[in-house]
N, C-alpha and C positions, 0 to 999 in steps of 0.2 A: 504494500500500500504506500502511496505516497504519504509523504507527513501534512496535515491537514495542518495549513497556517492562516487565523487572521492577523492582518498587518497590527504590528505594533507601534506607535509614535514614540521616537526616544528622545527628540528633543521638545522642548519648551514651545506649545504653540500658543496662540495668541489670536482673539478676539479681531475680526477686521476689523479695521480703521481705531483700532484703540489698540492700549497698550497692557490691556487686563491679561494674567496668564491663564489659561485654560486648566483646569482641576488636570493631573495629570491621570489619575486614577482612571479619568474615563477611556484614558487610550490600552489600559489593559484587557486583553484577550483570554476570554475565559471556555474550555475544552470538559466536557463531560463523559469519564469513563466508567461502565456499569461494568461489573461482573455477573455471570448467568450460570444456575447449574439446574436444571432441569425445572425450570420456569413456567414450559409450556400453558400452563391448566390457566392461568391471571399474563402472560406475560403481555398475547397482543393489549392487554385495557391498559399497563403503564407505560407499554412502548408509546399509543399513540398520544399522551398524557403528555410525553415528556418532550414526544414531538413536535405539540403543539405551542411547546413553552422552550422550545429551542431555534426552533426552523429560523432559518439566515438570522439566526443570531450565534449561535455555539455550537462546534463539530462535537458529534458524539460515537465515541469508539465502545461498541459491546466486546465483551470476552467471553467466549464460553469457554467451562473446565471440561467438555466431555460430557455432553449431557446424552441424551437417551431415549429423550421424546423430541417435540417440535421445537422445541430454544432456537435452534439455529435457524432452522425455515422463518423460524416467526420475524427474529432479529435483523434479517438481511431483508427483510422487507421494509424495513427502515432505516437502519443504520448501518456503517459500513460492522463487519463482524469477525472480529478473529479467533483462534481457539490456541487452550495450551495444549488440550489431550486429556486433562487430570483436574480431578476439583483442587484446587490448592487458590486461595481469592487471595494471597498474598500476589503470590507469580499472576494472577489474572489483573490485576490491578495497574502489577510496574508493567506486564506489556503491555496492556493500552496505554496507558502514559507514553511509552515509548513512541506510538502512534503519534500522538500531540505534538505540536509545538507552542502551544500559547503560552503564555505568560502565566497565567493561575489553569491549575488542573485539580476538576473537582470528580470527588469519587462517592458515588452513587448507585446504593444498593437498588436491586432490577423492582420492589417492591417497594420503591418510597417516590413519591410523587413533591418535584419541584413546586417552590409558589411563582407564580408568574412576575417576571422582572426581578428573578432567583440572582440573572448576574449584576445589576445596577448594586444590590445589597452589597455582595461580592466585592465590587469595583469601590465602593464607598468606603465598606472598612477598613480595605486594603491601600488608601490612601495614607492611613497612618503607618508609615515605612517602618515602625517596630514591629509590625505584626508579621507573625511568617503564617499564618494561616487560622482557620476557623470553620465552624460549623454552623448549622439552623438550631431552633432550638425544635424539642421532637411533640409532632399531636399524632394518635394512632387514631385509626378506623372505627373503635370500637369505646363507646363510655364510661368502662367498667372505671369505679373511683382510683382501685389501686393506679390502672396505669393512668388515670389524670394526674397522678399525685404523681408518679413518674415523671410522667415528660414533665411538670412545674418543675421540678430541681434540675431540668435541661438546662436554665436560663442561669444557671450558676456557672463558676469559673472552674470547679473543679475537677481535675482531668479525668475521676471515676463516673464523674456526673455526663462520661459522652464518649459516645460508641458510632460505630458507620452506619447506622440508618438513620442518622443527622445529618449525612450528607457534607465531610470531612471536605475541606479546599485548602490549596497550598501553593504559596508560588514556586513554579515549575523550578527557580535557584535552590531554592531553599530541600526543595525534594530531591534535587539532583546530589548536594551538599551532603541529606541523610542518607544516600544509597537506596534511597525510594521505599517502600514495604518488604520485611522480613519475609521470607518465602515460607510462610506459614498456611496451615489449612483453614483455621481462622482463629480468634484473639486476636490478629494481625493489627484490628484497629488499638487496642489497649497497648502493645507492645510499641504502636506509630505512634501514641501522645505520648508515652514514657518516654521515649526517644529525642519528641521533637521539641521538650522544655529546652536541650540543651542548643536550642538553635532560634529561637526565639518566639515572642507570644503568640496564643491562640484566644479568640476570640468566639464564645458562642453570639449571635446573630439575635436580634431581637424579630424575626420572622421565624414561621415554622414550618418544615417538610409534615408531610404528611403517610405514616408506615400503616404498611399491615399488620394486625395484632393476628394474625392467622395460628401462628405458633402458641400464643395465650390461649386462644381459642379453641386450639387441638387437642393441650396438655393439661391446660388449667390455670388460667393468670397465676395464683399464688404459688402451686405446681412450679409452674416454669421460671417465674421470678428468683425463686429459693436457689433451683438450679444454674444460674445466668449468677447469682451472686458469690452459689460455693465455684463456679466453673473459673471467674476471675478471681477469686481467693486462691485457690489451688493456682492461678500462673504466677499472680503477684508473689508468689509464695515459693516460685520454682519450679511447677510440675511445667514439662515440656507441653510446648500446644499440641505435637503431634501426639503424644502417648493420652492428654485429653480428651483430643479427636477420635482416637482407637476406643476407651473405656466410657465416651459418649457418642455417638455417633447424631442417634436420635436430636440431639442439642444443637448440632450445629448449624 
């Protein structure tokens, strides 16, 4: 695939006939990579979602890990679509990136739906040149109180308080700098923020993506909560994400 670029301005422009400077933030180029593992059953309802909230405004590179059902038919009918072979969403992640070339590269799980004028927010924060990246803050599909009371502590700074169905953005230096995503199965997001304090601030988003609570839905909000809380205790803690991934499979 060719590298999909929109143009960047690097110098200082300015207002005709005046001498005001142009917000420079708005010249940054913002690239959206999904990773996919057997999506088929909901995939086309957020491909065309995201479609609608991208088209000539932001390239979007899908990945599939090796799926099994229709992921890939569905995908190429929208967006260009590459594969590793293998579910592993850490490796599915850095090669779409690799795909990109923008300026900020946002990574967007196949099951969370953009708010519309997703990159203005993006371009806005990212004005402030300390920030190395950020996320939305999270609403799920479903009203149950627990996950209200979840996604409300989205809007905090805390790096346990945000995971990749918030919809993680970073500019493409600063990704390049971390050696991009751990080639993990997943946790990959927890291990990305632990990593990227040492490279500078993240910002959650006073807007919000919008996830499926499908997996609440399947297992049991508190069920699956409990699980999702011992799953990152045990990494924060040293258990390897792959040996995780083997004694949960169900979880991931």
């Amino acid at each position: 695939m060719d590298a999909t670029r929109i143009p960047s301005v690097n110098e200082t422009n300015r207002v005709p006939g005046g001498s005001m400077p142009v917000d420079r933030s708005c010249d940054l180029s913002v690239g959206v990579v999904v990773p996919v593992f057997n999506e088929g059953e909901s995939l086309d309802y957020y491909l065309s979602r995201l479609y609608e909230v991208t088209r000539a405004r932001c390239p979007v590179v899908l990945v599939d890990g090796g799926s099994t059902d229709s992921s890939v038919s569905i995908g190429q009918r929208y967006f260009h679509t590459e594969s590793t072979g293998r579910p592993n969403r850490g490796e599915q992640l850095n090669r779409g990136a690799r795909c990109l070339l923008t300026d900020v590269v946002l990574f967007l799980h196949a099951d969370t739906e953009l708010p519309r004028g997703f990159d203005l927010h993006i371009r806005r924060a990212l004005s402030d040149e300390r920030l190395a990246g950020g996320c939305f803050r999270l609403q799920f599909d479903d009203a149950h109180p627990m996950l209200s009371a979840y996604s409300w502590f989205t809007r905090f700074r805390g790096r346990l308080f945000h995971f990749g169905d918030q919809g993680f953005f970073i500019r493409r230096e600063t990704f390049s700098r971390m050696g991009g995503f751990s080639p993990l199965p997943f946790l990959e997001d927890v291990d990305f923020l632990k990593r990227l304090k040492n490279f500078g601030k993240f910002l959650p988003l006073s807007v919000s993506v919008r996830t499926s609570a499908r997996r609440f839905r399947r297992r049991g909000v508190v069920r699956q909560q409990l699980a999702n809380i011992v799953l990152v205790t045990l990494f924060e803690l040293g258990v390897s994400a792959e040996r995780l991934a083997a004694a949960y499979p169900h979880l991931r």
